[in-house]
NULUMVO-849186 format. One record per residue (C-alpha): residue number from 1; residue in three letters; x, y, z. Coordinates in pm, whole numbers, always signed. Layout:
BEGIN
NUM ALA X Y Z
...
// end
This chain:
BEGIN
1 UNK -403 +139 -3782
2 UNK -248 +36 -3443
3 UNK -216 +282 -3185
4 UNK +33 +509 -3107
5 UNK +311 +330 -2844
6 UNK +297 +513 -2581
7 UNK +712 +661 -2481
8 UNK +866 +861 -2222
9 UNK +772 +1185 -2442
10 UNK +447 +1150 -2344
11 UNK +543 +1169 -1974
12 UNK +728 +1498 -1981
13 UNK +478 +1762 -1877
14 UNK +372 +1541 -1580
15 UNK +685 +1428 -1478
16 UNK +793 +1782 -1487
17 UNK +480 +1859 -1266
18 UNK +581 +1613 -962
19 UNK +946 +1745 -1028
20 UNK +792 +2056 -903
21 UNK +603 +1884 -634
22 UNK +901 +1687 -485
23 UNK +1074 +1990 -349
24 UNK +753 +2075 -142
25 UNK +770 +1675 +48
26 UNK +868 +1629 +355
27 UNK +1202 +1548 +459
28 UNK +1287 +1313 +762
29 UNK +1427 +1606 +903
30 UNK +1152 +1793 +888
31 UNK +915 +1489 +1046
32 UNK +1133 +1499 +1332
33 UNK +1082 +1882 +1353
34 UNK +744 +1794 +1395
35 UNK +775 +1578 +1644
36 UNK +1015 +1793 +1772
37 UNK +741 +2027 +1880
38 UNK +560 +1745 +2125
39 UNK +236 +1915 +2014
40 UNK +6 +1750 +1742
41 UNK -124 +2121 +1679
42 UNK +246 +2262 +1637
43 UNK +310 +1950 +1416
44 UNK -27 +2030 +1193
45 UNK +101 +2429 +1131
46 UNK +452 +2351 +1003
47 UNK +253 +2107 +696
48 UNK +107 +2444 +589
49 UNK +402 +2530 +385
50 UNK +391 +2188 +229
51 UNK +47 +2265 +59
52 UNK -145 +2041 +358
53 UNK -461 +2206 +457
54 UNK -474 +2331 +861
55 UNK -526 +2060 +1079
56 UNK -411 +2202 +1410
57 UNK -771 +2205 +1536
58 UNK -893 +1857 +1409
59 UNK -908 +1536 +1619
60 UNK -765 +1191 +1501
61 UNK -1076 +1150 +1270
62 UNK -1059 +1464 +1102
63 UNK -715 +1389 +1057
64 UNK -792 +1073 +906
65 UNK -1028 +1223 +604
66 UNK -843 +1482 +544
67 UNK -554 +1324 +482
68 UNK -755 +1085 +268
69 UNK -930 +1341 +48
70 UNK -612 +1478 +33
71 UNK -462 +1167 -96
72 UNK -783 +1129 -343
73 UNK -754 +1475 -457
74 UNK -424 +1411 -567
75 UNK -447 +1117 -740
76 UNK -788 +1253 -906
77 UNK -534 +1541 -1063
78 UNK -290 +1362 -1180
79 UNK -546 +1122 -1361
80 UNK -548 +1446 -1601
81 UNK -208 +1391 -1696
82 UNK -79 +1040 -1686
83 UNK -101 +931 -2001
84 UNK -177 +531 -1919
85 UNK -450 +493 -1646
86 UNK -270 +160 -1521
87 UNK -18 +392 -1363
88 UNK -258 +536 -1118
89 UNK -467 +252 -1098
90 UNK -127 +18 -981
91 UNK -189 +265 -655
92 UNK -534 +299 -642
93 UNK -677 -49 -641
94 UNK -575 -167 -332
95 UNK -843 +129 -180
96 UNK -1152 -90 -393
97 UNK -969 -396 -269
98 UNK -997 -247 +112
99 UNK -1359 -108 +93
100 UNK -1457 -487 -39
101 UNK -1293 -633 +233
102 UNK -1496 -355 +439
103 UNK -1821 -434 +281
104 UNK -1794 -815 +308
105 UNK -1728 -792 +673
106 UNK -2036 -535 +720
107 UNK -2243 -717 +584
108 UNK -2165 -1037 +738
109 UNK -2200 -860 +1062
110 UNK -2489 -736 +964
111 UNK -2363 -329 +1046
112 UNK -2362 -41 +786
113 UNK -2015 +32 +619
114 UNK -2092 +334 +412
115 UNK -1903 +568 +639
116 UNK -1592 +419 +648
117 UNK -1484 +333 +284
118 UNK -1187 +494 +121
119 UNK -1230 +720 -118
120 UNK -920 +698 -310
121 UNK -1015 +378 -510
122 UNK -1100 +322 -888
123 UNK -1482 +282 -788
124 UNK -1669 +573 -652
125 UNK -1751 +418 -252
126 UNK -2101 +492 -277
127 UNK -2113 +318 -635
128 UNK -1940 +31 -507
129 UNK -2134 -15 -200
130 UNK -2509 +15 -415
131 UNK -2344 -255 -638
132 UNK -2237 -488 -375
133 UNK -2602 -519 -230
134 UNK -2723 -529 -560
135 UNK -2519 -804 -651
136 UNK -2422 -646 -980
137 UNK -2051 -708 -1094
138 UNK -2065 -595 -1479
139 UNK -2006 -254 -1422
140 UNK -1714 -311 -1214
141 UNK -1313 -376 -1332
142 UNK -1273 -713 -1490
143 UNK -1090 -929 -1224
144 UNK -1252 -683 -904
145 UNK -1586 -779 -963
146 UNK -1582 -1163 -964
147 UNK -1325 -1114 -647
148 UNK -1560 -919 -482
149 UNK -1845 -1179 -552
150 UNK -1655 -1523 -464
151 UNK -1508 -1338 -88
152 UNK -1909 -1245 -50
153 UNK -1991 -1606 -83
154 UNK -1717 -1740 +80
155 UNK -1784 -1580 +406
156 UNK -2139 -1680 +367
157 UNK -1997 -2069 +348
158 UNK -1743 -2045 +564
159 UNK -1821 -1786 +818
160 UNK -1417 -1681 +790
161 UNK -1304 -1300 +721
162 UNK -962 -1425 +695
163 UNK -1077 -1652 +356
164 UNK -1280 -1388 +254
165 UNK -985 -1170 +247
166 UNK -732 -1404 +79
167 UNK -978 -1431 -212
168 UNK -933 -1088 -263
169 UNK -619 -1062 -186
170 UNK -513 -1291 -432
171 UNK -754 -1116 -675
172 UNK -546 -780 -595
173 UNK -197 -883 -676
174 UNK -301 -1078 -983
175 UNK -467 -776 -1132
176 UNK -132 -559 -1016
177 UNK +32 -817 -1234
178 UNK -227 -749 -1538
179 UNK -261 -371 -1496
180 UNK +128 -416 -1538
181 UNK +231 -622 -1802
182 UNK +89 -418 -2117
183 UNK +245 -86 -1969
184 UNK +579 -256 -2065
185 UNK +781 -101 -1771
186 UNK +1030 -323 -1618
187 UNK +1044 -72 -1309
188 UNK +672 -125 -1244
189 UNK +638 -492 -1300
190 UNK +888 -582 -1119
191 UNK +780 -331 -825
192 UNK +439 -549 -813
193 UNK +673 -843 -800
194 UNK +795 -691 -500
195 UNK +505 -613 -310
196 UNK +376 -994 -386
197 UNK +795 -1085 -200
198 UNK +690 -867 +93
199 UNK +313 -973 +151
200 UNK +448 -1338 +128
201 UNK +739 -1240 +398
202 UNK +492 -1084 +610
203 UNK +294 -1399 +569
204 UNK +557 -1626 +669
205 UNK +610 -1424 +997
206 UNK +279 -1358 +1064
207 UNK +92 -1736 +1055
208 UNK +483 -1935 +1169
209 UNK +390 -1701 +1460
210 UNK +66 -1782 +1495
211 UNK +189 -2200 +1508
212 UNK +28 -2239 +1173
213 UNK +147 -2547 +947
214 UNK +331 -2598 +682
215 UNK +21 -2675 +422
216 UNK -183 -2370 +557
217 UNK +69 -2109 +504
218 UNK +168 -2248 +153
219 UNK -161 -2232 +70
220 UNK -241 -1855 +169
221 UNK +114 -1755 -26
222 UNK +61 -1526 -358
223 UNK +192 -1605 -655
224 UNK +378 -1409 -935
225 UNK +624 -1276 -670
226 UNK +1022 -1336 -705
227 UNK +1111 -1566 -446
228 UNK +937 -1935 -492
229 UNK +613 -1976 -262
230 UNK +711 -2337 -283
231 UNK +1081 -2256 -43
232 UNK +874 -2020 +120
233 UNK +648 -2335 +277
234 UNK +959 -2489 +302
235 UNK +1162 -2233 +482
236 UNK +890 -2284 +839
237 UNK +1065 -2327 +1155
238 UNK +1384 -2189 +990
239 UNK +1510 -1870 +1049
240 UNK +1823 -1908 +880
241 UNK +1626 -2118 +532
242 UNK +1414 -1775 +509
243 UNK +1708 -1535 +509
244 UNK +1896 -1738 +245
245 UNK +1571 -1710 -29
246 UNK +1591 -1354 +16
247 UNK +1953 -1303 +0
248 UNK +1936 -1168 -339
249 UNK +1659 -953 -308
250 UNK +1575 -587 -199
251 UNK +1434 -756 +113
252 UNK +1747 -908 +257
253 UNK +1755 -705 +545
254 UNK +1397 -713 +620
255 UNK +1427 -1116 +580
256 UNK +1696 -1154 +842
257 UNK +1497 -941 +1099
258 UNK +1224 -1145 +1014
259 UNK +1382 -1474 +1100
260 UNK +1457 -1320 +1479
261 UNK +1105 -1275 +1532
262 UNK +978 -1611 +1418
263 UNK +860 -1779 +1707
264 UNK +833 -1426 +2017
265 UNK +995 -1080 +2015
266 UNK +882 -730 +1853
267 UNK +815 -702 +1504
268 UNK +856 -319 +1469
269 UNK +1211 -337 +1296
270 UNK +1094 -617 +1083
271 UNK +764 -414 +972
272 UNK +1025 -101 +900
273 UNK +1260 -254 +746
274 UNK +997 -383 +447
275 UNK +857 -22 +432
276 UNK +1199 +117 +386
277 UNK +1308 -155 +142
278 UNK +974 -28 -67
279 UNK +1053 +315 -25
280 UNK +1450 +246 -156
281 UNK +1302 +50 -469
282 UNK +1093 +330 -603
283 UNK +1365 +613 -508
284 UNK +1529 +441 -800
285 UNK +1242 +596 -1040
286 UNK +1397 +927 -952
287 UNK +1744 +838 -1188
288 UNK +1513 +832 -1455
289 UNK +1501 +1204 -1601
290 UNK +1132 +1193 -1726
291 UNK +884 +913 -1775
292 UNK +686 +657 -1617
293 UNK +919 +565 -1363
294 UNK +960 +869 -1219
295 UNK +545 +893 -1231
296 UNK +523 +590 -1046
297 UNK +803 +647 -780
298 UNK +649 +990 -695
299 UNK +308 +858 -634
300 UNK +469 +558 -391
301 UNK +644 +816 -213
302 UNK +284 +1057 -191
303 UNK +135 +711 -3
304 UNK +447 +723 +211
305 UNK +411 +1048 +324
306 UNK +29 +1055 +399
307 UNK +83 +755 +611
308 UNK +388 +907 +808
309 UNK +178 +1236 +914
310 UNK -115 +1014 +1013
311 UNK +128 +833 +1237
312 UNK +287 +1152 +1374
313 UNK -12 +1359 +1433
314 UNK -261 +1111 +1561
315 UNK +65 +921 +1785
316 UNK +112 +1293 +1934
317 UNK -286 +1335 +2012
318 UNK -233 +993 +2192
319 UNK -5 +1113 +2418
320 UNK +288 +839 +2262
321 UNK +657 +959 +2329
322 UNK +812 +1164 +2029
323 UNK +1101 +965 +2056
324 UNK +892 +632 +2002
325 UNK +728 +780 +1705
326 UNK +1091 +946 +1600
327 UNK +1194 +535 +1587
328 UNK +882 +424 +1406
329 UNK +955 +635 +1140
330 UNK +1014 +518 +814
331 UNK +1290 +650 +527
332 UNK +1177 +935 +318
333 UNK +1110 +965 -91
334 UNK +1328 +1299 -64
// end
């Protein structure tokens, strides 16, 4: 007998859960109360009431972890509930895909990366560091493991991070695609979709900037996205070519920013304006009453958060404006 399909029944009790939890996220408002106060300590008290543990006394490190194990903690409790694992793992495996980046790097600069691995991935860090040196992939998810493996050898050959890191970041968005496609959620698959439209946009940008050609950039593109990688190529050296392929698409805005920053100029706006566009495509999870959209659109929106209080505590420690940080910050899930 097959098994059970798994419907939007099964969802209830969770959804229900981060119904519950959604009231207790912070607003923009709020953020701005915080940086209201000019004081990363002041800022740290008023997350006590959103269930964030006291870090008025902590310095831009202890920040960092805590908001990390915070981040693990959560998605290591709602692993009790989900009721398909691809869910979570569409979130957590770009934190295995970052500590293999970290360990490739390490190693081919010969330094010790133990201490700075994530520990919100799939793969315990210390488990995936022993296997790394031990060269041992079987134990590790299907398409991960032969990633990590070819970017380990490829910086050996070519002496490049930068390849390194395409292999696995190729590897990452093709296993998005394949964590996806069995779940049989339009919302999710095509969300993947979009983050493959937005890395490629931020490619674009990044390498036109950087005076690279036409064949380099089309081969560093990702494919599975929604907009052709082929036009994409195409579209270098105009502004107005890369605005009209995403036209249709939730990253219109963030496209036309883009082509003002082609060649010089800030790319803040552009950068916000693809976070927001993310943040507006999973706020649609929340017209779904129960199921795995709104699952999937709450976790997004937990990422969201986490990085926006990094941002405003450790930019206040710094000594940056509020009002800066006030315009660096993103929209809100809530």
């Amino acid at each position: 007998m097959s098994e059970r399909k798994i419907t939007d029944r099964d969802y209830l009790f969770v959804t229900a859960m981060v119904e519950a939890r959604k009231a207790r996220m912070l607003t923009r408002e709020r953020m701005e109360q915080m940086l209201s106060t000019g004081s990363a300590a002041d800022a740290a008290r008023m997350l006590n009431e959103s269930g964030y543990l006291d870090m008025s006394e902590m310095d831009a490190r202890g920040v960092d972890q805590t908001l990390s194990n915070r981040r693990r903690r959560i998605f290591t409790e709602m692993s009790r509930f989900v009721p398909e694992p691809a869910v979570l793992d569409v979130f957590r495996a770009k934190y295995d895909y970052h500590n293999a980046k970290v360990l490739v790097k390490a190693e081919g600069a010969g330094v010790a990366a133990e201490n700075i691995l994530s520990t919100a991935g799939r793969v315990e860090p210390e488990i995936l560091n022993m296997y790394f040196h031990e060269d041992d992939i079987r134990f590790l998810p299907p398409l991960f493991g032969p990633a990590l493996r070819e970017a380990k050898m490829t910086l050996a050959r070519t002496s490049n991070p930068q390849m390194a890191d395409l292999v696995l970041d190729k590897a990452y968005y093709a296993e998005l695609l394949a964590m996806t496609k069995p779940l049989y959620s339009p919302f999710l698959y095509d969300y993947v979709r979009f983050l493959i439209d937005t890395a490629n946009l931020r490619t674009v940008i990044r390498t036109t900037r950087m005076g690279r050609s036409q064949k380099f950039i089309r081969s560093v593109l990702i494919d599975g996205g929604t907009v052709s990688i082929e036009h994409l190529a195409a579209s270098v050296g105009s502004g107005d070519g890369l605005s009209g392929i995403y036209a249709s698409t939730p990253l219109r805005k963030a496209a036309e920013l883009g082509a003002g920053v082609l060649h010089s100029g800030s790319m803040t706006q552009f950068e916000q304006s693809c976070d927001d566009a993310a943040t507006a495509y999973l706020q649609k999870g929340k017209l779904s009453g129960f199921g795995l959209e709104a699952v999937a659109g709450y976790l997004g929106a937990v990422e969201g958060e986490i990085m926006a209080v990094r941002m405003i505590l450790t930019g206040l420690m710094a000594g940056i404006d509020p009002e800066e940080l006030k315009r660096r910050l993103r929209d809100t899930y809530v």
